[in-house]
KOLSEMAR-371361 format. One line per 8 residues: number of its first residue (from 1); their letters; for each residue x, y, z of C-alpha. Coordinates in steps of 0.02 Angstrom, whole numbers. Layout:
BEGIN
NUM) A) X Y Z ~ ...
END
This chain:
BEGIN
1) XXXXXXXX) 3268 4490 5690 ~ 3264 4323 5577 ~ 3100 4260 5568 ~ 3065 4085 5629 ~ 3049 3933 5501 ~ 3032 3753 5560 ~ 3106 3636 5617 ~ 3145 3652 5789
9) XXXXXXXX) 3166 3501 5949 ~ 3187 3532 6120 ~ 3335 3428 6181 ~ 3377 3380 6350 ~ 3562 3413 6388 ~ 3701 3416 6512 ~ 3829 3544 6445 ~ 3884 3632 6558
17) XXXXXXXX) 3810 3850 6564 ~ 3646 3769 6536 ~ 3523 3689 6618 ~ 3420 3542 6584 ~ 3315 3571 6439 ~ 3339 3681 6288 ~ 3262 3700 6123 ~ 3351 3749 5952
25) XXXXXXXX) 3242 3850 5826 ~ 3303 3873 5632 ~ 3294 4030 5585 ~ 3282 4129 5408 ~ 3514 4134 5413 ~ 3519 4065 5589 ~ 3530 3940 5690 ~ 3435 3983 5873
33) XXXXXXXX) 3474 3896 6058 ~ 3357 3940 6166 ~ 3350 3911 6354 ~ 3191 3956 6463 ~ 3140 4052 6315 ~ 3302 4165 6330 ~ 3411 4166 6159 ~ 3581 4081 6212
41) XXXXXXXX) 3645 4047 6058 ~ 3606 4128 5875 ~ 3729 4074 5748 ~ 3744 4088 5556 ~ 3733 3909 5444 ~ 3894 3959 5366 ~ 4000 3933 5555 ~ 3895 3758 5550
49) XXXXXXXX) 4029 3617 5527 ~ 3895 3474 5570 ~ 3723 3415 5615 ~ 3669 3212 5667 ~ 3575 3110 5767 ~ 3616 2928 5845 ~ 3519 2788 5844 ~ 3480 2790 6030
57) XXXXXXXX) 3401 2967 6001 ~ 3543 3090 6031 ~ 3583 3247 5929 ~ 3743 3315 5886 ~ 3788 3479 5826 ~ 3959 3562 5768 ~ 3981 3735 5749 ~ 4117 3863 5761
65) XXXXXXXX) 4070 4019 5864 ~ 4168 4198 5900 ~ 4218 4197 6067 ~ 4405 4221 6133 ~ 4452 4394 6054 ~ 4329 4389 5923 ~ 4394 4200 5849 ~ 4301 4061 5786
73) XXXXXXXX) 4328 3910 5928 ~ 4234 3758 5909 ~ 4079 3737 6031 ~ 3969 3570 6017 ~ 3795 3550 6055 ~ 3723 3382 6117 ~ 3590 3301 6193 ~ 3449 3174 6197
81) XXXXXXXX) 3274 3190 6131 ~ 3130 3087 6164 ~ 3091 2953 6029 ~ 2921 3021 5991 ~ 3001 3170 5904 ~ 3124 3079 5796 ~ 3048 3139 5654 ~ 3036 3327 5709
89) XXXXXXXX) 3255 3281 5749 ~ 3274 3207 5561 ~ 3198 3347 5501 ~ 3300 3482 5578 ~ 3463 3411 5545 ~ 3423 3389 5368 ~ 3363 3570 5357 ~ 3539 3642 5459
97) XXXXXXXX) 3652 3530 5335 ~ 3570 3604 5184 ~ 3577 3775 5264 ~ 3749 3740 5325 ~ 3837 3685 5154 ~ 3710 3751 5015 ~ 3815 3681 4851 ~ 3965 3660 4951
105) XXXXXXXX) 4040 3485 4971 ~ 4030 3399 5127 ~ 4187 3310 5184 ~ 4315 3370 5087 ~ 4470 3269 5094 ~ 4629 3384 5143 ~ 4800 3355 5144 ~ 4869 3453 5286
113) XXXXXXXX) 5059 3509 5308 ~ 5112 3574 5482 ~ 5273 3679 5510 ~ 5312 3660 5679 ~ 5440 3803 5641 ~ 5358 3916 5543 ~ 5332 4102 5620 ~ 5337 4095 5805
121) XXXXXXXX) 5351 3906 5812 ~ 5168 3876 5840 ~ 5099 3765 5722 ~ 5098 3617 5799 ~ 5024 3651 5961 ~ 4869 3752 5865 ~ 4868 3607 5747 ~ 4831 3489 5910
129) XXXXXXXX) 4718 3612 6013 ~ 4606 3682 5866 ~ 4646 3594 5673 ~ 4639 3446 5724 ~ 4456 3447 5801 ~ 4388 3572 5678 ~ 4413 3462 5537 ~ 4363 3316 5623
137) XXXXXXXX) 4188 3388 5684 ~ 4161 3444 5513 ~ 4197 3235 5465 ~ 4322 3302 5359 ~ 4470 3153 5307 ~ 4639 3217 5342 ~ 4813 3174 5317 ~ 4938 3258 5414
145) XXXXXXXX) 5133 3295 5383 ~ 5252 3383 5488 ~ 5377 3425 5372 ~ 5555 3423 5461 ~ 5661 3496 5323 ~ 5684 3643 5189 ~ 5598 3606 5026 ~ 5496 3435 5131
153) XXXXXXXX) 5315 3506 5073 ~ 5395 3514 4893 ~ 5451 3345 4889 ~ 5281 3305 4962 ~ 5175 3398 4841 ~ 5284 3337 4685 ~ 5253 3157 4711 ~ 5070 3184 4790
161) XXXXXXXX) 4920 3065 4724 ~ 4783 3196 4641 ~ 4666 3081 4676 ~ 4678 3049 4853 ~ 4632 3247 4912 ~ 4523 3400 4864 ~ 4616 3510 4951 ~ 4787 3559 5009
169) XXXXXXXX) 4781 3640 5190 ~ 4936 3730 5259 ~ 4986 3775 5415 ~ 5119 3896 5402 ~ 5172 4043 5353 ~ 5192 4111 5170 ~ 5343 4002 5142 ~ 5271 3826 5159
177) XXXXXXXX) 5139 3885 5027 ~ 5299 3929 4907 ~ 5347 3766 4931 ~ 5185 3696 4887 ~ 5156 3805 4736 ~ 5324 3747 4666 ~ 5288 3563 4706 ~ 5133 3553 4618
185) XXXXXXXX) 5208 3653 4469 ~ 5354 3516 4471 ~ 5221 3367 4452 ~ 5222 3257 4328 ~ 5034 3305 4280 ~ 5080 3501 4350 ~ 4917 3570 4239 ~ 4796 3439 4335
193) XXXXXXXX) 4902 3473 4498 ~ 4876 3649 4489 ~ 4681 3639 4501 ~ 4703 3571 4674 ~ 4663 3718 4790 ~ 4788 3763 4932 ~ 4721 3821 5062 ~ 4826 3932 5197
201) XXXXXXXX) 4803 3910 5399 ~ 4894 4055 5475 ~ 5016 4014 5583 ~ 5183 4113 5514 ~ 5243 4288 5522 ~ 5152 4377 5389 ~ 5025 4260 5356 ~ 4987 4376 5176
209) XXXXXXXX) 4885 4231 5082 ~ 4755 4200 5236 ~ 4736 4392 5239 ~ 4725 4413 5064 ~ 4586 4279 5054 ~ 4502 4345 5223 ~ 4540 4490 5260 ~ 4642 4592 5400
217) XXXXXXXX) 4498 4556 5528 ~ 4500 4348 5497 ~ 4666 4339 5407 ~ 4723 4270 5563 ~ 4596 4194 5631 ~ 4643 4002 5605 ~ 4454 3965 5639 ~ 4394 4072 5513
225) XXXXXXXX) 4520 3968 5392 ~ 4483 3826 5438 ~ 4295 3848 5394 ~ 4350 3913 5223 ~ 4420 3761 5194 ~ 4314 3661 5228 ~ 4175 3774 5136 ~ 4243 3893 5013
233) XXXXXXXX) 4226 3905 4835 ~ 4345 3857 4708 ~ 4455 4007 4637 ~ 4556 4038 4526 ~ 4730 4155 4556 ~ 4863 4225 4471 ~ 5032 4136 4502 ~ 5211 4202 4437
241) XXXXXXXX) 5348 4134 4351 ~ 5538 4216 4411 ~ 5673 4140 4304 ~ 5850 4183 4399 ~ 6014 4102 4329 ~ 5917 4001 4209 ~ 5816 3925 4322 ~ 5615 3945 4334
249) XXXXXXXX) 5509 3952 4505 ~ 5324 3989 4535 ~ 5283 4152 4649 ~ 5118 4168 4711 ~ 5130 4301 4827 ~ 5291 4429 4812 ~ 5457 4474 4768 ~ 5563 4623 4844
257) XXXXXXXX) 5728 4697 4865 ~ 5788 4842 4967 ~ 5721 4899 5129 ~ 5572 4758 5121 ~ 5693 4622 5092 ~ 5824 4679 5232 ~ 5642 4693 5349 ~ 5610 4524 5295
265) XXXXXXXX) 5773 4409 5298 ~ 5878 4516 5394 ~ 5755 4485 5563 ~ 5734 4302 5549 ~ 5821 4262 5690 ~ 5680 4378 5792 ~ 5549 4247 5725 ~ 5460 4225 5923
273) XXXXXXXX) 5428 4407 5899 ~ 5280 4351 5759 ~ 5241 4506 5642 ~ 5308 4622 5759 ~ 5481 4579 5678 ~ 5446 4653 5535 ~ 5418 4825 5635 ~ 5575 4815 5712
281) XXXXXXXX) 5655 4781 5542 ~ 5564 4934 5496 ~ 5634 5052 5614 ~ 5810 4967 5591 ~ 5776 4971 5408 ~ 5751 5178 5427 ~ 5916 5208 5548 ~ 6018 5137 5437
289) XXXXXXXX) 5918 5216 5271 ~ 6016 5131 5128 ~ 6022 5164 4961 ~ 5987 5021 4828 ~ 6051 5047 4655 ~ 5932 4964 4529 ~ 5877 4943 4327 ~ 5703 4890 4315
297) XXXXXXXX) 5631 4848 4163 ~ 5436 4829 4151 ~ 5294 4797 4000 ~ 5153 4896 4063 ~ 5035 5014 3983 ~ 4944 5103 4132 ~ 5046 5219 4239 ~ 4917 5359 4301
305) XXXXXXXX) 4858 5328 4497 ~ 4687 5428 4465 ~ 4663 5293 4301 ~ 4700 5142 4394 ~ 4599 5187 4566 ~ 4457 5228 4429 ~ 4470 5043 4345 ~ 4477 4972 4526
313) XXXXXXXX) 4335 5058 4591 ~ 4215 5003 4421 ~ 4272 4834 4437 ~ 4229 4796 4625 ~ 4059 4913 4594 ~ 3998 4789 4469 ~ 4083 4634 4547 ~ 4147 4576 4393
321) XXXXXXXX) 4338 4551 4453 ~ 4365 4400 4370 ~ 4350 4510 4187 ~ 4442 4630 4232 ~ 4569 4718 4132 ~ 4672 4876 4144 ~ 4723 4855 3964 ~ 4621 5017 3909
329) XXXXXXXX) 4647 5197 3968 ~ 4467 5211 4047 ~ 4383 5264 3879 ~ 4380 5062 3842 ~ 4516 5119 3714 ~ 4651 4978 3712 ~ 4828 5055 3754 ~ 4985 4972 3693
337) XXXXXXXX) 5119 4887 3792 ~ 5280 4938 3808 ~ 5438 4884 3894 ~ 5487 5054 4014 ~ 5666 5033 4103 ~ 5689 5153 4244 ~ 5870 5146 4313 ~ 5883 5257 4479
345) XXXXXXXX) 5936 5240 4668 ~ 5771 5184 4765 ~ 5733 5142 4944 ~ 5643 4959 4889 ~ 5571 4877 4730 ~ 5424 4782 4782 ~ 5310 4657 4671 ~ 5151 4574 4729
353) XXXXXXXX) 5021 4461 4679 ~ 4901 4512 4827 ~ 4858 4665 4926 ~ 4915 4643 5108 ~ 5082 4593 5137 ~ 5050 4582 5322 ~ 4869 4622 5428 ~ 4917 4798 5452
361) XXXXXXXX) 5022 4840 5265 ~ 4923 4850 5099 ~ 5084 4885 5009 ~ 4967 4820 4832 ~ 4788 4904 4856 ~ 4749 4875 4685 ~ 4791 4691 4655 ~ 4640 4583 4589
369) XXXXXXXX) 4652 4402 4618 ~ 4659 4344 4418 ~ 4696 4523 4325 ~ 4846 4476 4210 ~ 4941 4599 4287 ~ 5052 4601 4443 ~ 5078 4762 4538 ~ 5258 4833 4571
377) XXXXXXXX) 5290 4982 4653 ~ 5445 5088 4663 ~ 5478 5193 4816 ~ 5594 5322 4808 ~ 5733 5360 4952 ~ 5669 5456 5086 ~ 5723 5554 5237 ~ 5711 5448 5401
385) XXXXXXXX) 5547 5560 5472 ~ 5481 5519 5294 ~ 5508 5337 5309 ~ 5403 5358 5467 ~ 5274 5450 5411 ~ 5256 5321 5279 ~ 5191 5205 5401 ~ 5037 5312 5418
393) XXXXXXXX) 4865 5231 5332 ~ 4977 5109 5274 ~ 4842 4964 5348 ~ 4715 5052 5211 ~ 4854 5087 5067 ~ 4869 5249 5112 ~ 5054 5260 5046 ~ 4976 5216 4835
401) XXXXXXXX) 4959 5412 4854 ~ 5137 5456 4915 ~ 5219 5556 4739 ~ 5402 5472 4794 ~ 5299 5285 4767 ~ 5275 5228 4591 ~ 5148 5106 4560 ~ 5129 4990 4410
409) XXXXXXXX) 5017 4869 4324 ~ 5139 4773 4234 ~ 5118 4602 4127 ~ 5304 4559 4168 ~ 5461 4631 4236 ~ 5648 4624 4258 ~ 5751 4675 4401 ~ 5941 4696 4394
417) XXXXXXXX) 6010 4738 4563 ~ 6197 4836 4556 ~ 6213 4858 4729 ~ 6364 4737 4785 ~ 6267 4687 4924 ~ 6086 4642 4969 ~ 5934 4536 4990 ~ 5790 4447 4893
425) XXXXXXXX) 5643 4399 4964 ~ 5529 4286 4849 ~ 5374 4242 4926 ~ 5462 4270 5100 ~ 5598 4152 5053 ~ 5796 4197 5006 ~ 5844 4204 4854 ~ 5995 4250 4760
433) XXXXXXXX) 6059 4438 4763 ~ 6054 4446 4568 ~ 5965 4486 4395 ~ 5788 4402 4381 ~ 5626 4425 4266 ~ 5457 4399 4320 ~ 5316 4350 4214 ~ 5142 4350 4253
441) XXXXXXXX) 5038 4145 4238 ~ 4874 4199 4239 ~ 4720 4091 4324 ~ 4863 3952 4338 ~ 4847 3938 4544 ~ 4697 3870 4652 ~ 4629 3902 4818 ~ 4465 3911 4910
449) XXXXXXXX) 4384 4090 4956 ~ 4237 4187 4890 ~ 4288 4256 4737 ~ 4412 4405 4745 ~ 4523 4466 4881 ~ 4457 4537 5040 ~ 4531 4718 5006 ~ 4383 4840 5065
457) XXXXXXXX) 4458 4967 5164 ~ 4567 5058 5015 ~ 4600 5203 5051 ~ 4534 5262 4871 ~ 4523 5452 4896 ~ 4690 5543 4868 ~ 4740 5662 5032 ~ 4733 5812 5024
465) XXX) 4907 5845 5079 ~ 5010 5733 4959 ~ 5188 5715 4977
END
């Protein structure tokens, strides 16, 4: 158990489970609520938003705790304390803030888009029941948008003033963060706009970026986002540039055609379903097992599945991901580059930036937050009971195994579709049925997290059984 440091004040309150008198105790990673001398309330600094006292000897404290299915709500403390232990109340709250931030800012200034249509159409109302309070208990400025149109948090984000924000907070789905991406790349100082983190709140479909950044556990926990906005560390990512018809657009998280791209587009009109559209797009996806006709072109020099699992596994060992390279064979040999073209039937082409697609699909187990490198994978036609036995593991990767899905680490590709008739899904959004190239922009996007991606449960063992 966390051994007891001072501070500590006994408060008299009114909230209601308690009774009159309680007494909060900081501990070695924890902050303590004690009532009667029975532990009430033991939470880390980190889920601290904020700590004060009034001048008529009252004490406030902010904090986000796991309650409702495991999510972070926001729970306040309060209370008065007699004026003889003011100083024993200064103390404490100066001890919890520095506990609380560490060399974190306090009161970062956000920018925050809503869409009210995004995913299931729930933005607004969690923006009003839980946003909303979170960043205002944490004294954290904000200025809110709904954005009404296609392209709105582009306009916004083009013509934004750098100075007025650290952060750019978004609650959406994965396409409201394309927009955003492609706003701040259009900017008339893009290289200074592109240090300004964005910051996803999950309230889409997919909701890729917050898992990426949190994990499948938090990924959609707005709570848990919330906090890592207001307290995460800078970090640097990977963004794309896909040049179609002459014309260049930042991708930050994906780009697909085939069976992921019919899953995708072809159920947005099932959007009240949440994620659970994209099953049923699955399953439609495997009746009607089509066949896409492709050329894809890609500079890559590391092809071998045992190689690249190796790399991956040294690099999060020694927690060095931001130096990582799979530019040598594993003998720290440099291998050369070379453009492949593979030109074949497959059942999707799939591209991505970050490892879950979705809380339960780690199509990209491998992808590191600033490599170089962007992973595509090519996945062979299958019968339908192989399409479903793909879906097995697939939370943990367990499909990087399968011998009918090629996986790449590739510096660039192209894609030439010759299939009359299809989709393409950039970053969750349509675009054109037709020829595009894909290079990689390396460290060019920022967002808030701890470092790397939160992709732990790889399943980095090949079965047994591979098929």
């Amino acid at each position: 158990m966390d051994a007891q440091l001072s501070p500590k004040l006994t408060i008299s309150t009114n909230l209601k489970g308690f009774k009159h008198s309680i007494s909060l105790c900081c501990m070695k990673t924890t902050l303590s609520v004690y009532e009667s001398g029975k532990l009430k309330i033991n939470v880390p600094f980190g889920q601290i938003l904020w700590c004060e006292t009034s001048l008529n000897d009252t004490f406030n404290l902010s904090l986000l705790r796991k309650q409702h299915e495991k999510k972070l709500v926001l729970f306040t403390v309060s209370g008065s304390f007699a004026a003889t232990f003011r100083q024993e109340a200064s103390r404490l709250v100066e001890f919890v803030m520095e506990k609380a931030y560490g060399d974190s800012p306090r009161q970062r200034r956000f920018k925050v888009l809503v869409n009210p249509k995004g995913g299931p159409g729930t933005a607004g109302r969690i923006f009003g029941t839980k946003v909303k309070a979170m960043f205002e208990a944490a004294h954290c400025p904000i200025d809110v948008v709904f954005t009404q149109y296609s392209r709105h948090g582009y306009e916004i984000l083009k013509n934004i003033n750098l100075g007025d924000y650290d952060g750019i907070a978004v609650l959406s789905g994965d396409g409201l963060v394309h927009e955003v991406f492609n706003g701040l790349a259009d900017h008339e100082n893009s290289a200074l706009a592109l240090e300004m983190p964005v910051i996803p709140l999950p309230a889409g479909s997919a909701n890729g970026f917050s898992v990426a950044l949190l994990g499948p556990e938090e990924g959609l926990d707005v709570g848990a986002a919330v906090l890592n906005a207001i307290k995460g560390k800078k970090m640097k990512i990977d963004l794309c540039s896909i040049t179609q018809n002459n014309k260049r657009s930042i991708s930050f998280l994906s780009q697909t055609v085939g069976l992921m791209a019919d899953l995708d587009l072809g159920t947005e009109h099932l959007r009240w379903m949440g994620d659970a559209r994209f099953v049923a797009g699955y399953f439609w996806g495997v009746i009607l097992n089509k066949t896409h006709d492709v050329t894809l072109e890609i500079k890559t020099n590391v092809r071998d599945k045992q190689d690249m699992v190796k790399t991956y596994k040294s690099f999060k060992s020694s927690k060095s991901l931001t130096d990582s390279s799979f530019s040598t064979n594993g003998n720290d040999e440099e291998v050369t580059e070379e453009w492949i073209t593979i030109e074949k039937p497959v059942g999707y082409i799939y591209a991505g930036k970050i490892p879950f697609v979705s809380k339960d699909f780690m199509q990209f187990p491998l992808a590191l937050c600033d490599d170089g490198f962007i992973d595509v994978v090519l996945q062979e036609r299958l019968s339908r009971l192989g399409w479903l036995k793909n879906m097995d593991g697939a939370d943990k990767g367990k499909q990087y195994w399968l011998s009918s899905q090629h996986y790449y680490k590739a510096r660039a590709y192209r894609l030439i579709p010759h299939t009359p008739h299809g989709y393409c899904s950039v970053d969750g959004e349509r675009f054109q049925y037709a020829p595009f190239e894909v290079e990689v922009l390396p460290r060019l996007g920022t967002t808030f997290g701890h470092g790397a991606w939160a992709a732990d449960k790889f399943y980095e063992d090949a079965p047994k059984n591979n098929r």
